[in-house]
C-alpha positions as CSV (number, residue, x, y, z in Angstrom):
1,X,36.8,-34.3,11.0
2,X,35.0,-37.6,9.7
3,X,35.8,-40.5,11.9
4,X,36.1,-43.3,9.3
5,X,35.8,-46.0,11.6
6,X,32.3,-44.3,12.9
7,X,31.1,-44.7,9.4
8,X,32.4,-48.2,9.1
9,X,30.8,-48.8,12.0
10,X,27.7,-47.4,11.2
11,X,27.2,-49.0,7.8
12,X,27.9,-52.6,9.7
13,X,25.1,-51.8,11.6
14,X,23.1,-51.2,8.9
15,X,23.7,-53.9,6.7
16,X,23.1,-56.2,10.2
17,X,20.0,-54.9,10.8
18,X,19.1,-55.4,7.0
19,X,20.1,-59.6,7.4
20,X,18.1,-59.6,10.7
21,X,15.3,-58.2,8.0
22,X,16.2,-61.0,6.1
23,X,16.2,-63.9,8.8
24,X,12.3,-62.6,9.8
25,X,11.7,-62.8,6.2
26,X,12.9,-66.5,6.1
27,X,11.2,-67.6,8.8
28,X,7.8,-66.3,7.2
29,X,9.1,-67.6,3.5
30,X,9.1,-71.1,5.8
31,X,6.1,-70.8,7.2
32,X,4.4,-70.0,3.7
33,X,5.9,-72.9,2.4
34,X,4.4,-75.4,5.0
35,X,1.1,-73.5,4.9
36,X,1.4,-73.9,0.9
37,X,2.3,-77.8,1.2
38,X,-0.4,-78.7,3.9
39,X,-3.5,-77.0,1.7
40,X,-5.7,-79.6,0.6
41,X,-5.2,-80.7,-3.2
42,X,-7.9,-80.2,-5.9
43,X,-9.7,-82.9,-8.4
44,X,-11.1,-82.0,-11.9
45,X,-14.5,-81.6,-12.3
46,X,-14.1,-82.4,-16.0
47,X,-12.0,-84.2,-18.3
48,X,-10.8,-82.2,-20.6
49,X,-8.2,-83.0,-23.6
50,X,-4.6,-82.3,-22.7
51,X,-1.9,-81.6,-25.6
52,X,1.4,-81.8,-23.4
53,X,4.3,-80.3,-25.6
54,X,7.6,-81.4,-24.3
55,X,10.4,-79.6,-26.4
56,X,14.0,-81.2,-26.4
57,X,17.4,-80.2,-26.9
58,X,20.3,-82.9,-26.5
59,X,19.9,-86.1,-24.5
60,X,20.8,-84.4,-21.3
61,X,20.9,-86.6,-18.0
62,X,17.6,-88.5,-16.8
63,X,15.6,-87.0,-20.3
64,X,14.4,-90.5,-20.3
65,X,13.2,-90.7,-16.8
66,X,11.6,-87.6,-17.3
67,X,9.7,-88.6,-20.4
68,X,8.3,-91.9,-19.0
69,X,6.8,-89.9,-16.2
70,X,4.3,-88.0,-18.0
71,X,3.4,-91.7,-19.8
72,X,2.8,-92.4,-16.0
73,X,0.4,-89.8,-15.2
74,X,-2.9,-90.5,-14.1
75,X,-5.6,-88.8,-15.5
76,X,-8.6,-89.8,-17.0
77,X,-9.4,-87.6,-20.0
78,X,-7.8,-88.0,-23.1
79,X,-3.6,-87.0,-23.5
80,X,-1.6,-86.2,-26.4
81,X,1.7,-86.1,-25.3
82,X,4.3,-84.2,-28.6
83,X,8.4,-84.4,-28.0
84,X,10.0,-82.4,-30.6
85,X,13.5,-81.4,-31.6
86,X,14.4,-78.4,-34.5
87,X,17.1,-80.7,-35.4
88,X,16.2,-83.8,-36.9
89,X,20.3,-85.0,-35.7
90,X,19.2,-84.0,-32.2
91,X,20.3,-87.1,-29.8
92,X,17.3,-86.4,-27.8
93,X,14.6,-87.6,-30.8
94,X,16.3,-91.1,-30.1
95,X,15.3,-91.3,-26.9
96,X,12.4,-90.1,-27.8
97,X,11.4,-92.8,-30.5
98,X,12.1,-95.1,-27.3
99,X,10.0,-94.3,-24.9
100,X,7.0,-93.6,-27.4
101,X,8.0,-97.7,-28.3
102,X,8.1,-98.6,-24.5
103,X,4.9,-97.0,-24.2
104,X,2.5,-98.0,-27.3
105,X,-0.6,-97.5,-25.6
106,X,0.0,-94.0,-25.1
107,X,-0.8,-91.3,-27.7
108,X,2.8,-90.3,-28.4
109,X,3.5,-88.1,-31.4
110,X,7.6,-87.4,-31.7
111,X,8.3,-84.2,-34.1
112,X,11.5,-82.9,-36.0
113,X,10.8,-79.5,-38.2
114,X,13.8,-77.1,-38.0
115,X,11.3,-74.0,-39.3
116,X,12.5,-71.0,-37.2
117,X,9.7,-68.8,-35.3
118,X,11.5,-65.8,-34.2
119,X,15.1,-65.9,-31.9
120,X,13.6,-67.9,-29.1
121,X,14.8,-71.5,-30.3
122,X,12.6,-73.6,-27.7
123,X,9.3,-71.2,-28.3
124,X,10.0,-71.7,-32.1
125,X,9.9,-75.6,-31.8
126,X,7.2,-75.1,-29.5
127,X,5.5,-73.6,-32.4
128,X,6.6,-76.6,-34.5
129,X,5.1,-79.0,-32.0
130,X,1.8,-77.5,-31.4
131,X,1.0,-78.2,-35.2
132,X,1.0,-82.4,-34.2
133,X,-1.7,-82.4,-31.6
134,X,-4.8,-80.3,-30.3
135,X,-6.2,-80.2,-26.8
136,X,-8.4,-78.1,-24.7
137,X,-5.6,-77.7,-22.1
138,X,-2.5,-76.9,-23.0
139,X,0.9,-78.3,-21.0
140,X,4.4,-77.4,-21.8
141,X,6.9,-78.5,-20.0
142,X,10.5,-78.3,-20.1
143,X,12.3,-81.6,-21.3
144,X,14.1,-81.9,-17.7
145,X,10.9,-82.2,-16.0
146,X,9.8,-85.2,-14.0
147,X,6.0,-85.4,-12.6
148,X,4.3,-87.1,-10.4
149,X,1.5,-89.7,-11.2
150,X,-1.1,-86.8,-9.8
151,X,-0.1,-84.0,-11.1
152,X,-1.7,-83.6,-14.3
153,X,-5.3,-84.0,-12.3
154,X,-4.1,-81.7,-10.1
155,X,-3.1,-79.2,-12.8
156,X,-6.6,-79.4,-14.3
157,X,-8.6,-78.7,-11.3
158,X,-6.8,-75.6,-10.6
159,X,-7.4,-74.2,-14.5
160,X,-10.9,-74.9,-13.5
161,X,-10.9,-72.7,-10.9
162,X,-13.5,-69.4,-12.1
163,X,-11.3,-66.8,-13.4
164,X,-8.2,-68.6,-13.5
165,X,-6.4,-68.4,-17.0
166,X,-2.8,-70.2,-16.3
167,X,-1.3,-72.6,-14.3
168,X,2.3,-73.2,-12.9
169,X,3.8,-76.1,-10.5
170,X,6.3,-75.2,-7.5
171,X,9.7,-76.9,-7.9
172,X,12.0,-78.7,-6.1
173,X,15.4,-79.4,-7.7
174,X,16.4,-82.7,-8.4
175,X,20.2,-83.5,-8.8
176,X,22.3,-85.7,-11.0
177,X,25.4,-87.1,-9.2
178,X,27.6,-84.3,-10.2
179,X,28.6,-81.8,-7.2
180,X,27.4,-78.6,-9.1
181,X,24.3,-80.2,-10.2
182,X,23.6,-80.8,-6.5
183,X,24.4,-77.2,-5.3
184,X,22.5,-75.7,-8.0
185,X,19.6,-78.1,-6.8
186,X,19.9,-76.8,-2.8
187,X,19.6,-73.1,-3.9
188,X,16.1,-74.0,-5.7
189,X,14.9,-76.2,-2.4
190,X,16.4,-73.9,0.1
191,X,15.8,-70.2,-0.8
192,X,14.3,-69.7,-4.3
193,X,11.3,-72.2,-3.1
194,X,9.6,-70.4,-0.3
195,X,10.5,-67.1,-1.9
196,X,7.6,-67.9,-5.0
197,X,5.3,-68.7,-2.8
198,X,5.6,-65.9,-0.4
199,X,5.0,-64.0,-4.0
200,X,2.0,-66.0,-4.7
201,X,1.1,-64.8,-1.0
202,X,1.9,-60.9,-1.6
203,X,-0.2,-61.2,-5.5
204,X,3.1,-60.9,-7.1
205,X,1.7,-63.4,-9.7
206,X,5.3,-65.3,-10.2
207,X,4.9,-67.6,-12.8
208,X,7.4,-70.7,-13.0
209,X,7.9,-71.6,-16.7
210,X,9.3,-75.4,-16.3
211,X,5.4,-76.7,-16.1
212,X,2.8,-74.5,-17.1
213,X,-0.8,-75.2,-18.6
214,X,-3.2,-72.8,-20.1
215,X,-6.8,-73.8,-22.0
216,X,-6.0,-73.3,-25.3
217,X,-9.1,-70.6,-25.3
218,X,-6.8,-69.0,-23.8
219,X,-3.7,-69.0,-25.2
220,X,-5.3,-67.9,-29.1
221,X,-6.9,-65.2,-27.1
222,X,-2.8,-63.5,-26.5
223,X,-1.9,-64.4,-29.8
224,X,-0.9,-68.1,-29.4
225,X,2.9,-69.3,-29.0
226,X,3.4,-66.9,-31.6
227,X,3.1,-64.1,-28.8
228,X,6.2,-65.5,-27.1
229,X,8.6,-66.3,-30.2
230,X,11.1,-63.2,-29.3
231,X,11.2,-63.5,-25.6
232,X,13.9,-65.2,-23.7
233,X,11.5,-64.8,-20.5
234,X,8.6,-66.8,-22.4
235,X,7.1,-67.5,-18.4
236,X,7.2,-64.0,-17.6
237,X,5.3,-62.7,-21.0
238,X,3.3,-65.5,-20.7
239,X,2.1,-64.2,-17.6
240,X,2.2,-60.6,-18.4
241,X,-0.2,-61.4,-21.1
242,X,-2.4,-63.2,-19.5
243,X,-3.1,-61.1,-16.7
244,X,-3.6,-58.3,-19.1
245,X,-6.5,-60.6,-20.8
246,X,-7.8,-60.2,-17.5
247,X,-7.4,-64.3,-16.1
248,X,-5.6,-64.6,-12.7
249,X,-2.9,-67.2,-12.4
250,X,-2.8,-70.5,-10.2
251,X,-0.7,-72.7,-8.5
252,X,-1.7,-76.1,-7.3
253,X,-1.0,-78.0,-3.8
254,X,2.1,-79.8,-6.0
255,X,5.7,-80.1,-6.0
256,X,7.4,-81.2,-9.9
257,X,10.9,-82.5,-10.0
258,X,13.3,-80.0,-11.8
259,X,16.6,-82.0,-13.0
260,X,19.8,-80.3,-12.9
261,X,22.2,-81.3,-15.2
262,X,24.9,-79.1,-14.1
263,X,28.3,-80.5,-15.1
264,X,30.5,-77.9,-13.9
265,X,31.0,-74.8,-11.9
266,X,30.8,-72.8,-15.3
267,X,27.7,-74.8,-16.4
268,X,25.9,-73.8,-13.4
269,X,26.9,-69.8,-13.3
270,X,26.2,-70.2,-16.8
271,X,22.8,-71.2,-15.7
272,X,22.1,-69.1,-12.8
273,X,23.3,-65.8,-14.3
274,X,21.0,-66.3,-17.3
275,X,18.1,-66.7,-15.2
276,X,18.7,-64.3,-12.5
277,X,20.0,-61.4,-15.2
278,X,16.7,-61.9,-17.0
279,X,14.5,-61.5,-14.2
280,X,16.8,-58.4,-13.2
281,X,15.7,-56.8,-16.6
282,X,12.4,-57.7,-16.8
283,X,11.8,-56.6,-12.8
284,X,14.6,-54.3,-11.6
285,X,12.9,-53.3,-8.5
286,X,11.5,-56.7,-7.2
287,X,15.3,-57.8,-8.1
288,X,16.8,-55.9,-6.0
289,X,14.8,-55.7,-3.2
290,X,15.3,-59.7,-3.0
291,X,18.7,-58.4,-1.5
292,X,17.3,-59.2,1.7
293,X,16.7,-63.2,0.9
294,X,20.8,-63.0,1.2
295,X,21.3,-63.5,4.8
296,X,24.5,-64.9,5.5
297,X,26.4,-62.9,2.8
298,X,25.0,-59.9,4.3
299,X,25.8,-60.8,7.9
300,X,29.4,-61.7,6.6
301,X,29.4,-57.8,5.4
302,X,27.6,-56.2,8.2
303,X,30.0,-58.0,10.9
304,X,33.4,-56.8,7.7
305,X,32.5,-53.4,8.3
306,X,32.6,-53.7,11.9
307,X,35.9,-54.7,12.1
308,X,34.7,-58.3,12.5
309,X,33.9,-56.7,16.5
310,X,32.8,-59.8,19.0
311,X,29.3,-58.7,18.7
312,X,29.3,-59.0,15.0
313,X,30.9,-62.7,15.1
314,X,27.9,-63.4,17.6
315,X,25.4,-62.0,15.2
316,X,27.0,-64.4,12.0
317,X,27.6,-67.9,14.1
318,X,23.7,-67.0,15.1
319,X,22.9,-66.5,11.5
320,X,25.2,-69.3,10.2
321,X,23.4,-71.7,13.1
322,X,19.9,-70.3,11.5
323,X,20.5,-70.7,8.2
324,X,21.7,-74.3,8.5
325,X,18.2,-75.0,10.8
326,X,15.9,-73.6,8.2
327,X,17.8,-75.2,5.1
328,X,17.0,-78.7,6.3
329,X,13.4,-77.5,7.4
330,X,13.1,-76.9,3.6
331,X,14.6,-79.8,2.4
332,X,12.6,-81.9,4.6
333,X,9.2,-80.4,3.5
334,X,10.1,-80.3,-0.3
335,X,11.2,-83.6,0.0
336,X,14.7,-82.9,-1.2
337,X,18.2,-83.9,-0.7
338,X,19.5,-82.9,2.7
339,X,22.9,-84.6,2.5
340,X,24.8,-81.9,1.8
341,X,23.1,-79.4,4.1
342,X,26.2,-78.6,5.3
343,X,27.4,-76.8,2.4
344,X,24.5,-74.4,2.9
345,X,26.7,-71.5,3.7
346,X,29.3,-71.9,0.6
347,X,26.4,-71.9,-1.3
348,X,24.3,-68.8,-0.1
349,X,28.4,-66.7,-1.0
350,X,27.7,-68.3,-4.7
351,X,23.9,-67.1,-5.0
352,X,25.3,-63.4,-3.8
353,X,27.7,-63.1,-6.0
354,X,25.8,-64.4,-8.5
355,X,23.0,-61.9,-7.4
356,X,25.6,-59.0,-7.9
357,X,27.2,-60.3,-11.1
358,X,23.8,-60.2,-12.6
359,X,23.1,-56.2,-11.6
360,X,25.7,-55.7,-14.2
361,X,25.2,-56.5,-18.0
362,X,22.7,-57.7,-20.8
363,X,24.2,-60.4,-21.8
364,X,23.6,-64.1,-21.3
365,X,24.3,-67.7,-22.4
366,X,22.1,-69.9,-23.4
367,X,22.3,-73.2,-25.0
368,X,26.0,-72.4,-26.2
369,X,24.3,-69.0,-27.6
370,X,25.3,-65.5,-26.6
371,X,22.4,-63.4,-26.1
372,X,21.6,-60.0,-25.5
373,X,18.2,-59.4,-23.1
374,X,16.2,-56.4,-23.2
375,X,14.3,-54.5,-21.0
376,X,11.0,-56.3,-21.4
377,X,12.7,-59.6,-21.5
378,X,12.9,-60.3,-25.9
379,X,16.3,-61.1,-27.2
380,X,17.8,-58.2,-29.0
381,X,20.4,-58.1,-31.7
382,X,23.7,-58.6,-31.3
């Protein structure tokens, strides 16, 4: 006769041994990330014409902040910076208008055209944008974006690198006063983070699409923006097609800021489960095999199925204790918050459920839009 409680038992063990997995993992994701962070940081050997194209959408919290920074950027070649909105009511176009007054010695050019290109709204205005400028690099970058004064230089001398045919910039997240904005923020420093670079590591060729720069060779050679106007995961095709056009992909010794404006809890599930669903979709396996960055959660299970036994409680306060260790490790190598450090394990419950949510479904939000995603990452019909 099955023994229930064997099975239980059994499965606990399991699901133990996978977080122990999990903890080795973080402790190499760690390591990655110092090894990353130390390596030294590349100048450009040229100077080659940047176009930056910063599309906006609503004035969203620290948008002006974020624009200045990229009139702060020191690089000595020649910069077109374009900020563009589809909608010529859009709030963020005033704030705009602002900083391109605040900052007249700057090449500035701010863009309302409300064409469509295809269902992806931002790759659409993108489209718009790129009509205002021309450059032999090519930035975009997200509107809640803030750089440091470096970074562009830095951004060049990795395109320059032989073979290299895009660039993306590691992230840390930068939060706005608000409680969720600050949570969404500490899942970014202390587990998504060191989880891209231990891809980069493994030739996994991640590709981050809040900053990303390509030479504009390049980017006709795949068909342009044009390429991307149906996907909802623009960084992933981006990267798909470029690898495919035979150019490798780069990240330089750099951390951006990445604003969250997160408002609410819905705001940021909102968020989360778009991004996480997508990358579900566009790479089931690699999605579910990140299981194992879920340590607590799956400690919390593990020592469940035992019946909560006082060997399992001694394997999750060791986990709980680790966990807490490595998070402000992180934070203090990205340079991040660590304030709330202690809210570490409430936040590692949120990611897993949000990690399980996503398994199920095709749907996101986005913008105030329902979406449905397909398998290769283009928004379908509805």
């Amino acid at each position: 006769m099955v023994n229930l409680s064997h099975i239980l038992d059994g499965a606990g063990i399991a699901v133990l041994s996978l977080a122990a997995c999990g903890a080795i993992y973080a402790c190499l994701a760690t390591w990655a990330l110092w090894r990353f962070l130390k390596r030294p940081a590349g100048a450009p050997v040229g100077r080659p014409s940047v176009l930056v194209l910063k599309p906006l959408h609503g004035d969203e919290p620290g948008l002006q902040e974020n624009l200045n920074s990229f009139c702060a950027l020191d690089y000595a070649g020649p910069v077109r910076m374009v900020l563009g909105a589809q909608d010529p009511a859009d709030a963020a176009l005033d704030v705009a208008r602002k900083v391109q007054r605040d900052n007249a010695g700057r090449d500035i050019v701010v863009v309302s055209d409300s064409r469509v290109h295809g269902t992806n709204r931002k790759i659409g205005n993108l489209i718009n944008m790129s009509a205002s400028g021309a450059g032999e690099v090519v930035v975009i970058s997200d509107s809640d974006v803030r750089l440091p004064p470096e970074a562009l230089s830095r951004i060049v001398a990795a395109l320059e690198q032989p073979g290299v045919g895009l660039v993306y910039c590691l992230y840390r997240g930068r939060p706005t006063k608000s409680i969720w904005s600050q949570l969404a923020a500490m899942d970014v420093n202390t587990r998504f983070a060191p989880s891209v670079v231990v891809g980069q590591a493994l030739g996994a060729h991640p590709v981050l699409g809040p900053t990303m720069a390509l030479r504009a060779e390049v980017l006709e050679q795949i068909g342009g923006l044009e390429h991307l106007a149906d996907f909802l995961a623009d960084d992933f095709e981006l990267g798909r097609a470029v690898r495919a056009a035979g150019y490798t992909i780069a990240c330089p010794t750099l951390v951006i800021d990445h604003v969250f404006p997160e408002r609410s809890l819905r705001e940021m599930l909102a968020h989360e489960m778009r991004w996480s669903r997508t990358v579900r979709l566009v790479q089931p396996a690699g999605y579910l095999g990140s299981v194992i960055m879920h340590v607590l959660p799956l400690t919390l299970i593990g020592a469940a199925l035992t019946g909560f036994s006082a060997e399992s409680l001694a394997v999750l306060a060791a986990m709980t204790v680790f966990r807490l260790i490595q998070a402000r490790m992180l934070n203090g190598m990205m340079g991040a918050d660590n304030r709330l450090w202690w809210l570490v394990p409430a936040r590692d419950l949120l990611s897993f459920a949000v990690f399980v949510g996503a398994i199920f479904g095709d749907r996101v939000e986005w913008r105030g839009n329902r979406l449905q995603v397909g398998r290769d990452g283009a928004i379908a019909a509805t």
